[in-house]
N, CA, C and O atoms as a GROMACS GRO file, in nm:
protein
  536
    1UNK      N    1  -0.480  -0.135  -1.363
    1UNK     CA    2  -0.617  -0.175  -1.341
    1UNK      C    3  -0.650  -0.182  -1.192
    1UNK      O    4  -0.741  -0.123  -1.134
    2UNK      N    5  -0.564  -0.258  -1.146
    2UNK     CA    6  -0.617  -0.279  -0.982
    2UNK      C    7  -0.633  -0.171  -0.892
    2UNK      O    8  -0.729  -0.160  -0.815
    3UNK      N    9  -0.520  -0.074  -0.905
    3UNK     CA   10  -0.539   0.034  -0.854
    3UNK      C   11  -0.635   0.155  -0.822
    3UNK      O   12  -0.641   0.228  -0.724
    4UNK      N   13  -0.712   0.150  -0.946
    4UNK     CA   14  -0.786   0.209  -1.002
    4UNK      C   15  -0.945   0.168  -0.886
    4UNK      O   16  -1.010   0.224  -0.798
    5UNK      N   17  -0.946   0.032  -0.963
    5UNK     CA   18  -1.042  -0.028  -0.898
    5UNK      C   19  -1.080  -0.040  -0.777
    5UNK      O   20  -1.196  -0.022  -0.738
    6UNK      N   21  -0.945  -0.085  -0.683
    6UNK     CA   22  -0.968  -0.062  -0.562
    6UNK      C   23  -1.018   0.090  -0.514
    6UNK      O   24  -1.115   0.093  -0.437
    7UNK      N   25  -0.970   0.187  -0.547
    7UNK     CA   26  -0.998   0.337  -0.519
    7UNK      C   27  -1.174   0.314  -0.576
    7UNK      O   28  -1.264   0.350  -0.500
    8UNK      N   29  -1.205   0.259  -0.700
    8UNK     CA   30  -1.345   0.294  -0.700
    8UNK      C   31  -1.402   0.216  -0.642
    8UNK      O   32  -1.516   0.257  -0.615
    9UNK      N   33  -1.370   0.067  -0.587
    9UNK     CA   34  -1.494  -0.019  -0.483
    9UNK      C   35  -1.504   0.053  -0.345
    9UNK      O   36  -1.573   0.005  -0.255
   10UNK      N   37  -1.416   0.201  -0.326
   10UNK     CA   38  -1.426   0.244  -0.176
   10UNK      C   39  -1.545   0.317  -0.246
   10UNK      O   40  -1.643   0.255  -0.206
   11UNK      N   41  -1.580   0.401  -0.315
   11UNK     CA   42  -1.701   0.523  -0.369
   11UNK      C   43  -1.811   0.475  -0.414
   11UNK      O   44  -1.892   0.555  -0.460
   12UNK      N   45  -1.848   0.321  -0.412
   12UNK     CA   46  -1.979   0.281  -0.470
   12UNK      C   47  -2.057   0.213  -0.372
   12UNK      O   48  -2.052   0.194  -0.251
   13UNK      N   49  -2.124   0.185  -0.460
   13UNK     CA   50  -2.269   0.121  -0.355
   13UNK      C   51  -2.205   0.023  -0.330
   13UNK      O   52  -2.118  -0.019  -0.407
   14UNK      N   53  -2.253  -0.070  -0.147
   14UNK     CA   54  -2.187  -0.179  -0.146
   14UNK      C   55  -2.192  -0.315  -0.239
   14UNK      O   56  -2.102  -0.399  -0.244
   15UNK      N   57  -2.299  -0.318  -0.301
   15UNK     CA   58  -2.341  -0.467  -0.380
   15UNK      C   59  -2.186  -0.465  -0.503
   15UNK      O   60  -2.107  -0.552  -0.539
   16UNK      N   61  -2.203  -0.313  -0.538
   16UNK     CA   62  -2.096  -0.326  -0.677
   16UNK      C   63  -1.981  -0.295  -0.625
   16UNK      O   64  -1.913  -0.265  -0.723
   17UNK      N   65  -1.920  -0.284  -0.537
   17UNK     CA   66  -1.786  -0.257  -0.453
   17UNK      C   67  -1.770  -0.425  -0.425
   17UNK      O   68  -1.661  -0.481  -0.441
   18UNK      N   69  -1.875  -0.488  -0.386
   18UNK     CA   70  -1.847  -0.627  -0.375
   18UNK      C   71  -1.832  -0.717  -0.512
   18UNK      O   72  -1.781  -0.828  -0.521
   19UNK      N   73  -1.887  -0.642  -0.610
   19UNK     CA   74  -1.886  -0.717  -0.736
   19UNK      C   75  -1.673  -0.670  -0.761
   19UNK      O   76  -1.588  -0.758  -0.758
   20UNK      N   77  -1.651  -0.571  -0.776
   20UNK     CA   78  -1.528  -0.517  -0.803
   20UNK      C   79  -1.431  -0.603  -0.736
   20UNK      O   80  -1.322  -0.640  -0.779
   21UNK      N   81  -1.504  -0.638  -0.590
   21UNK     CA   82  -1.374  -0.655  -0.506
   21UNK      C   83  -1.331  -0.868  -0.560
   21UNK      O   84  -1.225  -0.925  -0.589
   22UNK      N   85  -1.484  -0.921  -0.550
   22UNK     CA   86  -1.452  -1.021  -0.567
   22UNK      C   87  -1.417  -1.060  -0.750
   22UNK      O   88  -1.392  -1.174  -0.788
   23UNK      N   89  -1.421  -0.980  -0.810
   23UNK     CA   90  -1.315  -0.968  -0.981
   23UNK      C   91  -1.198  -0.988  -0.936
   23UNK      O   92  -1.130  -1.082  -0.978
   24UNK      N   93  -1.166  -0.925  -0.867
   24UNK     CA   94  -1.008  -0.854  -0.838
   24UNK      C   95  -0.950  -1.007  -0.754
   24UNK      O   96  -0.861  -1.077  -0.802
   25UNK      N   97  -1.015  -1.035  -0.633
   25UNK     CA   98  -0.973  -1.133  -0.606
   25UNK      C   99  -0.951  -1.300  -0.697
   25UNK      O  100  -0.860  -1.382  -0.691
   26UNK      N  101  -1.060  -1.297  -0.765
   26UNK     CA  102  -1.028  -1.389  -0.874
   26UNK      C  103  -0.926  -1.403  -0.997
   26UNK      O  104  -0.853  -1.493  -1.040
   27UNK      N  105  -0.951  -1.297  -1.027
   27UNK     CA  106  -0.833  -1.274  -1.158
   27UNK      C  107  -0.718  -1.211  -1.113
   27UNK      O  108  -0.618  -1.233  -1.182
   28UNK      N  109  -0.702  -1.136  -1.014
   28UNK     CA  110  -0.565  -0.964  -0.988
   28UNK      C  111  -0.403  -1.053  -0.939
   28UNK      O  112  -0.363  -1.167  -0.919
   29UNK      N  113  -0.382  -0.991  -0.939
   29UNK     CA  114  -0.207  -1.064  -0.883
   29UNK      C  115  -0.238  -1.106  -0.724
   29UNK      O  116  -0.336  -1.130  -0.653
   30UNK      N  117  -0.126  -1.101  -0.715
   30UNK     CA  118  -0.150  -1.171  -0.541
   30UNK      C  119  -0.175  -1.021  -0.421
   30UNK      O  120  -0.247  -1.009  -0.322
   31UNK      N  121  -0.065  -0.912  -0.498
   31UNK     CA  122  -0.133  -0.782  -0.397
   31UNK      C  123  -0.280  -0.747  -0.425
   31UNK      O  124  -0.352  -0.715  -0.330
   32UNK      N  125  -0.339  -0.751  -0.576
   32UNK     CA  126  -0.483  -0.691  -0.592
   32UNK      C  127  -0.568  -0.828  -0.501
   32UNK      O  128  -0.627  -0.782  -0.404
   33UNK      N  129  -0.580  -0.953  -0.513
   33UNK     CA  130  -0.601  -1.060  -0.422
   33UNK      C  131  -0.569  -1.056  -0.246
   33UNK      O  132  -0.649  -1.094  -0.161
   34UNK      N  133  -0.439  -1.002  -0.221
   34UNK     CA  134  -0.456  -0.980  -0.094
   34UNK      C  135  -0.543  -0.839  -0.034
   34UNK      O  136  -0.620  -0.847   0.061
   35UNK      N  137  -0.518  -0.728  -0.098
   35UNK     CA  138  -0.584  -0.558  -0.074
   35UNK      C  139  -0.781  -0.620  -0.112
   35UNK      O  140  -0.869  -0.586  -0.033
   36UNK      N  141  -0.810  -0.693  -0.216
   36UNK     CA  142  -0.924  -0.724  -0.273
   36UNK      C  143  -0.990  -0.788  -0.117
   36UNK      O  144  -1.090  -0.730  -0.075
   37UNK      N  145  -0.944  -0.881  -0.050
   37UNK     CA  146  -0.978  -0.982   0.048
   37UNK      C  147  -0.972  -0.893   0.178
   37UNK      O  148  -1.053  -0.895   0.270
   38UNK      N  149  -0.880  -0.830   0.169
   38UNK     CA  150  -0.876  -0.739   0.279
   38UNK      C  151  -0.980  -0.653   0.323
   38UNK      O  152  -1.029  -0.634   0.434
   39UNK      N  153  -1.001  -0.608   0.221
   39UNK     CA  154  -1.130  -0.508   0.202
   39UNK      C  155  -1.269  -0.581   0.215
   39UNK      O  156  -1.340  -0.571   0.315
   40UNK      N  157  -1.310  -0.676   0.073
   40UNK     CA  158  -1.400  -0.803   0.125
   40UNK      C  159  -1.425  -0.778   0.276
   40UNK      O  160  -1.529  -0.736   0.328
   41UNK      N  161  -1.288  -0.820   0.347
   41UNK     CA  162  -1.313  -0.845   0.513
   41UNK      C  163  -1.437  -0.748   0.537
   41UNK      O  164  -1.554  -0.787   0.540
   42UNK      N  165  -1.398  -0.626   0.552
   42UNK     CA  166  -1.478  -0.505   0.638
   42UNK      C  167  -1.583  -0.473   0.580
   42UNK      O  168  -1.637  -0.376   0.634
   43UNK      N  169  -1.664  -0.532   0.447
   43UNK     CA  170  -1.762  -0.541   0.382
   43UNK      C  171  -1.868  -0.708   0.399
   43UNK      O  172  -1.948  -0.753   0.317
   44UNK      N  173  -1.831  -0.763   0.524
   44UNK     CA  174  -1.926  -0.884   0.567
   44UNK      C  175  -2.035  -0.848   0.674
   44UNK      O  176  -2.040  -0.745   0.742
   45UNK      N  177  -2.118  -0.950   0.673
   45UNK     CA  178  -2.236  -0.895   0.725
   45UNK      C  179  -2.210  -0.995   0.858
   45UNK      O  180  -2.319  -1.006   0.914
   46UNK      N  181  -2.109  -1.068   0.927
   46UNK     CA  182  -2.095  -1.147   1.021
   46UNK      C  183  -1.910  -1.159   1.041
   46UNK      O  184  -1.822  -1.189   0.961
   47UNK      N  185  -1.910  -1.126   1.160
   47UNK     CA  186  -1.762  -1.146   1.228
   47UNK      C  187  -1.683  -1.295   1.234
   47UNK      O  188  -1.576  -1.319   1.291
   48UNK      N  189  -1.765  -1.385   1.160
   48UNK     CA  190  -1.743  -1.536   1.093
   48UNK      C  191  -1.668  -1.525   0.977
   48UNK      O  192  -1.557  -1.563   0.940
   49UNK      N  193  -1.807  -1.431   0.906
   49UNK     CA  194  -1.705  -1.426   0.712
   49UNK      C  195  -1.644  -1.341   0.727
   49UNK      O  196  -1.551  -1.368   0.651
   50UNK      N  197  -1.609  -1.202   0.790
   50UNK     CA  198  -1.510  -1.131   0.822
   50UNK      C  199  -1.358  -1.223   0.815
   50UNK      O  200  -1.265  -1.240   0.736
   51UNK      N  201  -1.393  -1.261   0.927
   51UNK     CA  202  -1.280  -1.361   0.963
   51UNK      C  203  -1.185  -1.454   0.884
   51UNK      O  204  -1.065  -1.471   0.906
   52UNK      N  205  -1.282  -1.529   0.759
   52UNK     CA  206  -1.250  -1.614   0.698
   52UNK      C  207  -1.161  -1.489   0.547
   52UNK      O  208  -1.071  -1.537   0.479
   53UNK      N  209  -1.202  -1.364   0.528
   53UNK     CA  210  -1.188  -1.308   0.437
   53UNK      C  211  -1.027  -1.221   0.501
   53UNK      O  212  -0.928  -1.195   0.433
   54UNK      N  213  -1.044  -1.196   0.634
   54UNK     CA  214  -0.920  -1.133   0.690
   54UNK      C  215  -0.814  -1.290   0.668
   54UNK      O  216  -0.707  -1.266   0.612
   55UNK      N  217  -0.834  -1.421   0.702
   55UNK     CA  218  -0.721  -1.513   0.716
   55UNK      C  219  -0.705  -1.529   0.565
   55UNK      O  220  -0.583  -1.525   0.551
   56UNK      N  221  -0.768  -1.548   0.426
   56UNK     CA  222  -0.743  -1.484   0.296
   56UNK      C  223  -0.618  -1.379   0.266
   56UNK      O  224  -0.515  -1.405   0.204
   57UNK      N  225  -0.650  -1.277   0.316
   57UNK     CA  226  -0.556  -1.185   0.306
   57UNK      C  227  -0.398  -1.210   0.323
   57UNK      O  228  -0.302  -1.188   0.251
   58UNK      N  229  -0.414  -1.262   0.442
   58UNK     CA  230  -0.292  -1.300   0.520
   58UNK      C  231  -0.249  -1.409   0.432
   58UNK      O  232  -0.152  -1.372   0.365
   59UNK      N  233  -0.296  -1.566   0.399
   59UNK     CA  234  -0.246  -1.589   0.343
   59UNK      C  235  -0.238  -1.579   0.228
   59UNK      O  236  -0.229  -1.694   0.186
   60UNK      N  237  -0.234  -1.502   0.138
   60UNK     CA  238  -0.198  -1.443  -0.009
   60UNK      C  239  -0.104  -1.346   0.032
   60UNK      O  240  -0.003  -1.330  -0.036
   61UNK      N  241  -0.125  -1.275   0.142
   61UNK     CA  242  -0.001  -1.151   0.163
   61UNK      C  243   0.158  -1.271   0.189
   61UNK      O  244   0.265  -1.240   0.136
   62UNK      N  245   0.143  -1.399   0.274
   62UNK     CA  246   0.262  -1.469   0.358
   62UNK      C  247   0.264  -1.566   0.166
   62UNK      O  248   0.337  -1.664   0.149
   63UNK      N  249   0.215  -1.536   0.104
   63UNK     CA  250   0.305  -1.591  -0.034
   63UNK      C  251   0.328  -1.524  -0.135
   63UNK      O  252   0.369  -1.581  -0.236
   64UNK      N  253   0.304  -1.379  -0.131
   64UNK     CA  254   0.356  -1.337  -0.229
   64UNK      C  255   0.534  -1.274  -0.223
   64UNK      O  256   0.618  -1.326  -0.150
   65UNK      N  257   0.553  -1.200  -0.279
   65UNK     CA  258   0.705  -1.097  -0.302
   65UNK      C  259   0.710  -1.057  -0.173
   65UNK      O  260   0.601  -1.005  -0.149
   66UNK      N  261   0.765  -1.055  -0.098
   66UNK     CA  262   0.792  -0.958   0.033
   66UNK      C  263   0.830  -0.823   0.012
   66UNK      O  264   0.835  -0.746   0.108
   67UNK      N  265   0.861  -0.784  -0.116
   67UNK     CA  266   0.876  -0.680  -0.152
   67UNK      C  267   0.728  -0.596  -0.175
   67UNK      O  268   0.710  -0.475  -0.158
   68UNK      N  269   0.630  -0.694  -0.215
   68UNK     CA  270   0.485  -0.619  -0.293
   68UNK      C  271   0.418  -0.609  -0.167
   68UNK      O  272   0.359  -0.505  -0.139
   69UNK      N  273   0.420  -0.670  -0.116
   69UNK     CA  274   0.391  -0.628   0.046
   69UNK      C  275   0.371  -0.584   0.234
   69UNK      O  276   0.301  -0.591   0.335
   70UNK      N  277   0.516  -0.533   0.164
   70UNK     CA  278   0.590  -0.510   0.301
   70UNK      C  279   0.507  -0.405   0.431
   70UNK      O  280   0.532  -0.418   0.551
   71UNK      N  281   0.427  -0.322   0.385
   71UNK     CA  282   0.353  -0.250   0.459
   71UNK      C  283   0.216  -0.318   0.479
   71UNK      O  284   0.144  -0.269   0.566
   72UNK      N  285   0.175  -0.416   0.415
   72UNK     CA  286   0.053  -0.483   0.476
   72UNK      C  287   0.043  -0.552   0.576
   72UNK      O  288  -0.074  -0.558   0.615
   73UNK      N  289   0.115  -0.608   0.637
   73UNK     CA  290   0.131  -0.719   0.747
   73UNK      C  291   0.083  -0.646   0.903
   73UNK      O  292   0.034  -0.709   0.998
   74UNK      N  293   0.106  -0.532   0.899
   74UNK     CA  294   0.066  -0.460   1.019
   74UNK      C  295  -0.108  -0.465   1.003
   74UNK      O  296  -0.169  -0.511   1.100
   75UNK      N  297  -0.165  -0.433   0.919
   75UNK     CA  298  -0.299  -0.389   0.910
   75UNK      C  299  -0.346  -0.548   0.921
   75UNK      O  300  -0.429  -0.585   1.004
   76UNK      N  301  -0.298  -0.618   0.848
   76UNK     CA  302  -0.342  -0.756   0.806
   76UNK      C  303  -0.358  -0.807   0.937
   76UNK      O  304  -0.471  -0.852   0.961
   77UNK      N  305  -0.259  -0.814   1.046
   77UNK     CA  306  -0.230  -0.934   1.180
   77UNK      C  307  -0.357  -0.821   1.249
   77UNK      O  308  -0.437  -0.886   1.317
   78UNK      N  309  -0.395  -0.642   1.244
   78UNK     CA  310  -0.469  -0.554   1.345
   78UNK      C  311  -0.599  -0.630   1.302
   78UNK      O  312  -0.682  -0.678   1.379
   79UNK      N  313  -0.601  -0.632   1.204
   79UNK     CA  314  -0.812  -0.675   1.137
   79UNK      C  315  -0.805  -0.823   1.237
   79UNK      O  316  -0.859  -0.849   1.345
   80UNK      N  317  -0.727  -0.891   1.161
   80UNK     CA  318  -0.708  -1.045   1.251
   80UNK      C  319  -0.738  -1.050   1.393
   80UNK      O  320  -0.826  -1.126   1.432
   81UNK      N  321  -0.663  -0.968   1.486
   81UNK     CA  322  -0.663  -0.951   1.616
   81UNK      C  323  -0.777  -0.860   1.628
   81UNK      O  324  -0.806  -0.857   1.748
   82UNK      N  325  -0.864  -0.776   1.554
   82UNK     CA  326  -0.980  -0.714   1.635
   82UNK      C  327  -1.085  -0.820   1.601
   82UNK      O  328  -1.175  -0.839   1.682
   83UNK      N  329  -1.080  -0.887   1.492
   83UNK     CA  330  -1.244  -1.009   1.445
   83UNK      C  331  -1.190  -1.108   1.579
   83UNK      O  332  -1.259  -1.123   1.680
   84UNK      N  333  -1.103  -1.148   1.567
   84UNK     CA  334  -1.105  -1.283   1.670
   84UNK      C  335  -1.124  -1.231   1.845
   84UNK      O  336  -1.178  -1.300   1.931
   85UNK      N  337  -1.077  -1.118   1.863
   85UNK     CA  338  -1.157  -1.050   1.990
   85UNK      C  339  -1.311  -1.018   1.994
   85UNK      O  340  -1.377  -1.017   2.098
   86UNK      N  341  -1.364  -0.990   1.857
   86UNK     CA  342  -1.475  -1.023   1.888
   86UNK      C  343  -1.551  -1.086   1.886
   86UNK      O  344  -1.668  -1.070   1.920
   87UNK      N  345  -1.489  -1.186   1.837
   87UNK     CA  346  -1.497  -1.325   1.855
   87UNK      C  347  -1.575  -1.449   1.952
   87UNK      O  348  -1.657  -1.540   1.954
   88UNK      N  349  -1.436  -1.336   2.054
   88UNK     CA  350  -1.387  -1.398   2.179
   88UNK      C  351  -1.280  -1.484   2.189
   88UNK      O  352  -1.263  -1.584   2.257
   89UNK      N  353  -1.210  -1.423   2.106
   89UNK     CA  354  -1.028  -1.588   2.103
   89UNK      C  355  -1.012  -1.490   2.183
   89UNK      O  356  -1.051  -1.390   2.122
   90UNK      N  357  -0.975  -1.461   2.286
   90UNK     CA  358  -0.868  -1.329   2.289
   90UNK      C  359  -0.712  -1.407   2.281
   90UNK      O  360  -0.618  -1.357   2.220
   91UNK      N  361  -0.705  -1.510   2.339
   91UNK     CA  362  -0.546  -1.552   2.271
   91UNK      C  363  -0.485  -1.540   2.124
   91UNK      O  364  -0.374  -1.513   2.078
   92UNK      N  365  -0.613  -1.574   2.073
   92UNK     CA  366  -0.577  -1.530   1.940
   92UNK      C  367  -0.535  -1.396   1.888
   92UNK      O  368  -0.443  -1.364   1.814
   93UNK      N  369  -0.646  -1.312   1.961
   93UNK     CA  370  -0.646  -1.152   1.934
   93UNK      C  371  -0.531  -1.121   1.937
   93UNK      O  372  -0.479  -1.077   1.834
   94UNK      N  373  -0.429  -1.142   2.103
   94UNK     CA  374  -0.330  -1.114   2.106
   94UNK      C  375  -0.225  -1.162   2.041
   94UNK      O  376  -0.124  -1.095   2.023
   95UNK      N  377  -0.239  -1.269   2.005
   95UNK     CA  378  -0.144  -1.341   1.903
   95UNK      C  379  -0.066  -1.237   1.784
   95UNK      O  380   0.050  -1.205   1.754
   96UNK      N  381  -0.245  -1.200   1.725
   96UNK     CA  382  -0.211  -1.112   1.582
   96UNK      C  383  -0.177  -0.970   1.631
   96UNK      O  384  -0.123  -0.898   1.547
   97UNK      N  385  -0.206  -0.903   1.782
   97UNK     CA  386  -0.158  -0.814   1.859
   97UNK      C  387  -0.009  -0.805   1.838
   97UNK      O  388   0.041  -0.694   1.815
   98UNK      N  389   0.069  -0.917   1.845
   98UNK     CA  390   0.184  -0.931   1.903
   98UNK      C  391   0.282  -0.887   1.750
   98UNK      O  392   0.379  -0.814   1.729
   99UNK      N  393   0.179  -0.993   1.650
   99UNK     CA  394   0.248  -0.961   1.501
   99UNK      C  395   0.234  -0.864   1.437
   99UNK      O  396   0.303  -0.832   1.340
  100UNK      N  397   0.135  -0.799   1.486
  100UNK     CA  398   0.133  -0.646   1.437
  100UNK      C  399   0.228  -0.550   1.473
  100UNK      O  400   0.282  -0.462   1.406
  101UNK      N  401   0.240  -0.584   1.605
  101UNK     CA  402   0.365  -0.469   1.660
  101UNK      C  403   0.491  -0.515   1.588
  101UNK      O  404   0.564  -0.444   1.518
  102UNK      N  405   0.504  -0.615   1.610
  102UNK     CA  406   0.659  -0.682   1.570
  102UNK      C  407   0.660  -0.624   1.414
  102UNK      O  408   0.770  -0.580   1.380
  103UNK      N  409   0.558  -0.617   1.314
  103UNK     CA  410   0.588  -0.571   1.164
  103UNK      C  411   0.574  -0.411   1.182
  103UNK      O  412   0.615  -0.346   1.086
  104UNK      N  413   0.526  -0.340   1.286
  104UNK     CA  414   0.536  -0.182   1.244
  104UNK      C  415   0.634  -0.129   1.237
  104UNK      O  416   0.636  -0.009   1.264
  105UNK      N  417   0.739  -0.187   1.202
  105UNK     CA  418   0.866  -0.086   1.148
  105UNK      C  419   0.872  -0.084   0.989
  105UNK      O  420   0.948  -0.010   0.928
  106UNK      N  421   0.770  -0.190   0.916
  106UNK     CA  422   0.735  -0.143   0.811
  106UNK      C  423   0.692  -0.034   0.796
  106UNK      O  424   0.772   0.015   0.717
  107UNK      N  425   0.628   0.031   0.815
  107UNK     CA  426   0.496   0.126   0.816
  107UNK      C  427   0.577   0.293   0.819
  107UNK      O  428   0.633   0.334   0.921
  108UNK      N  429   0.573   0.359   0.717
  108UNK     CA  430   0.600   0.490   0.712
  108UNK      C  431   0.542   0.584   0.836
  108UNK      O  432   0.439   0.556   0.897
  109UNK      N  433   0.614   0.688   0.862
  109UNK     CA  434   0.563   0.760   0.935
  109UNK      C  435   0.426   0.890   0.855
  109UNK      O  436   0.434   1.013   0.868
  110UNK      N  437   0.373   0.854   0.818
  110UNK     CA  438   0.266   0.910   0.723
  110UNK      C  439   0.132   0.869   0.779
  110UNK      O  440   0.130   0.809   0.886
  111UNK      N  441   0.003   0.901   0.707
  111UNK     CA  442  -0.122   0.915   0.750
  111UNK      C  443  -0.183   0.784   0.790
  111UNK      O  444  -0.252   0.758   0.888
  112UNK      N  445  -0.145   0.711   0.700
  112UNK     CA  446  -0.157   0.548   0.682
  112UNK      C  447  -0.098   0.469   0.777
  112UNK      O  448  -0.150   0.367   0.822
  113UNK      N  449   0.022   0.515   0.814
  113UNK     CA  450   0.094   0.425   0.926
  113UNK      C  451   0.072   0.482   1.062
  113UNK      O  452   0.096   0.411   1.160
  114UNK      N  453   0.025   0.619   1.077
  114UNK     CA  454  -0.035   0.643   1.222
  114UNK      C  455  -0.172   0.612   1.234
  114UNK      O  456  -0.201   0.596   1.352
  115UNK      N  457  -0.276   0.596   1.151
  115UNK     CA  458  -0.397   0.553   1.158
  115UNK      C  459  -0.387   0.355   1.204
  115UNK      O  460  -0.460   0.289   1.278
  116UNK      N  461  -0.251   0.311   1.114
  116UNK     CA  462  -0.219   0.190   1.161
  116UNK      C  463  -0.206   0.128   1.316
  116UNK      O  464  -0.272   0.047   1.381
  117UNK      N  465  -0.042   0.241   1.350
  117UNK     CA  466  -0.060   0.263   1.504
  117UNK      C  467  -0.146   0.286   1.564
  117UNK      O  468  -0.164   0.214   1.662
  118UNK      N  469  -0.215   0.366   1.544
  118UNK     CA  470  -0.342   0.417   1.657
  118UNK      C  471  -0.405   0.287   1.668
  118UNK      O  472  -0.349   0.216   1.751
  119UNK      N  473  -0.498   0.238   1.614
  119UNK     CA  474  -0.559   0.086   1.594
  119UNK      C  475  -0.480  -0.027   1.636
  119UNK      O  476  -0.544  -0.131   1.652
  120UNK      N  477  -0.364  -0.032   1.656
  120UNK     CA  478  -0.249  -0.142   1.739
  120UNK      C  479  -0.310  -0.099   1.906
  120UNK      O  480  -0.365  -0.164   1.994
  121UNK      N  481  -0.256   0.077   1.887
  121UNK     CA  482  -0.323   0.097   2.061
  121UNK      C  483  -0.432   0.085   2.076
  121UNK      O  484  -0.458   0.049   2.191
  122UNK      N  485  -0.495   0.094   2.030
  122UNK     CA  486  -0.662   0.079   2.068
  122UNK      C  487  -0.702  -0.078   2.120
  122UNK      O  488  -0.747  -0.102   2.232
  123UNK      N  489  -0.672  -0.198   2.000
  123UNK     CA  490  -0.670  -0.321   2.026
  123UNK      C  491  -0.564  -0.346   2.142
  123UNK      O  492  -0.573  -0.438   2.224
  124UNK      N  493  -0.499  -0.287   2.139
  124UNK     CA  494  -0.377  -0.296   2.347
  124UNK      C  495  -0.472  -0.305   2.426
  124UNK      O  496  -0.497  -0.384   2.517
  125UNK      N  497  -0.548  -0.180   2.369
  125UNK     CA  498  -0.593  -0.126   2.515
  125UNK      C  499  -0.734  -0.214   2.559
  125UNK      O  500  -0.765  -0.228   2.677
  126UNK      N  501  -0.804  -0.265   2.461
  126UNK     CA  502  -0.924  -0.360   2.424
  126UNK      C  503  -0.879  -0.485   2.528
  126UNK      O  504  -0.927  -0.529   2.632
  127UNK      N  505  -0.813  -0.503   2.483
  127UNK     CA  506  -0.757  -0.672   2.524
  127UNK      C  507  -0.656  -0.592   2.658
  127UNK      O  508  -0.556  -0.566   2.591
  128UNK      N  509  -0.638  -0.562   2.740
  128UNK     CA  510  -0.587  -0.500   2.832
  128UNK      C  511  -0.437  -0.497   2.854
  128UNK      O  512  -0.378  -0.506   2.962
  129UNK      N  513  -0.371  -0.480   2.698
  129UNK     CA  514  -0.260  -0.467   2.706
  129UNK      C  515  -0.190  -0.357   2.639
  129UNK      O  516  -0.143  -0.343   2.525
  130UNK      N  517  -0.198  -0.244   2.795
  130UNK     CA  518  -0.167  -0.114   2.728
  130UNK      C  519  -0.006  -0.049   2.734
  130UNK      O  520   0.030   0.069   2.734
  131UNK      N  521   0.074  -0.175   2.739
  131UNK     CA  522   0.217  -0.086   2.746
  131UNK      C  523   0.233  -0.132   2.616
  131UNK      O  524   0.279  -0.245   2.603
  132UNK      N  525   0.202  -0.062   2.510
  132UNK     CA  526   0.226  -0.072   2.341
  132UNK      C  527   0.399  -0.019   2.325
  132UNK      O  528   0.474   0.036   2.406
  133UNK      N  529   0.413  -0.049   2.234
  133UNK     CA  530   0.526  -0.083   2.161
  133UNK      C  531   0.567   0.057   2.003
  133UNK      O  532   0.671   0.085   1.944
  134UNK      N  533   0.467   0.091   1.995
  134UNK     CA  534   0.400   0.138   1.846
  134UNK      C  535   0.291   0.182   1.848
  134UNK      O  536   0.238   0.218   1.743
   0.00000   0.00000   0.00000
């Protein structure tokens, strides 16, 4: 089910991508709940509820299986560290900067994990810390 779903809240209108996403977060396991919130995030109309929907993620990702979500933690700490830069934490930014790099050895060398990297450098380079790691 979740799978599914998530693939169709990316192809619809936003109102029913938001209806999908917040199902999923209510009822889905803790990965359809963390991927559900995650997404939520980049579907808010303010870098406030962004925020509150990216620290969601994170914590449902820091209690579930470490197995069910070993490749999320990179994307999870990048969203974290770009809302709170724009924010204006930047301590914070870099904070989730720092945890992002430290988890990209999760991350396959595939489409997904260089689109990951790239967005680690980008937020380096944002927050003016461009000797990246990853």
């Amino acid at each position: 089910m979740s799978r599914e779903e998530l693939a169709r809240a990316m192809t619809v209108e936003p109102a029913e991508a938001r209806r999908i996403l917040l199902r999923l977060w209510e009822e889905g396991s803790a990965v359809d709940r963390c991927a559900a919130a995650h997404f939520l995030a980049d579907r808010q109309d303010s870098p406030e509820e962004e925020l509150l929907w990216d620290l969601r993620a994170l914590e449902v990702a820091a209690a579930a299986d470490p197995a069910e979500v070993r490749g999320f933690f990179p994307s999870l700490h990048l969203n974290l560290g770009d809302v709170y830069r724009r924010l204006g934490d930047v301590p914070r930014a870099r904070e989730h900067l720092a945890a992002a790099r430290a988890e990209i050895g999760t991350l396959e060398d595939d489409g997904y994990g260089r689109m990951i990297r790239g967005g680690i450098a980008r937020l380096a380079e944002r927050l003016g810390m461009t000797d990246t790691n990853g």
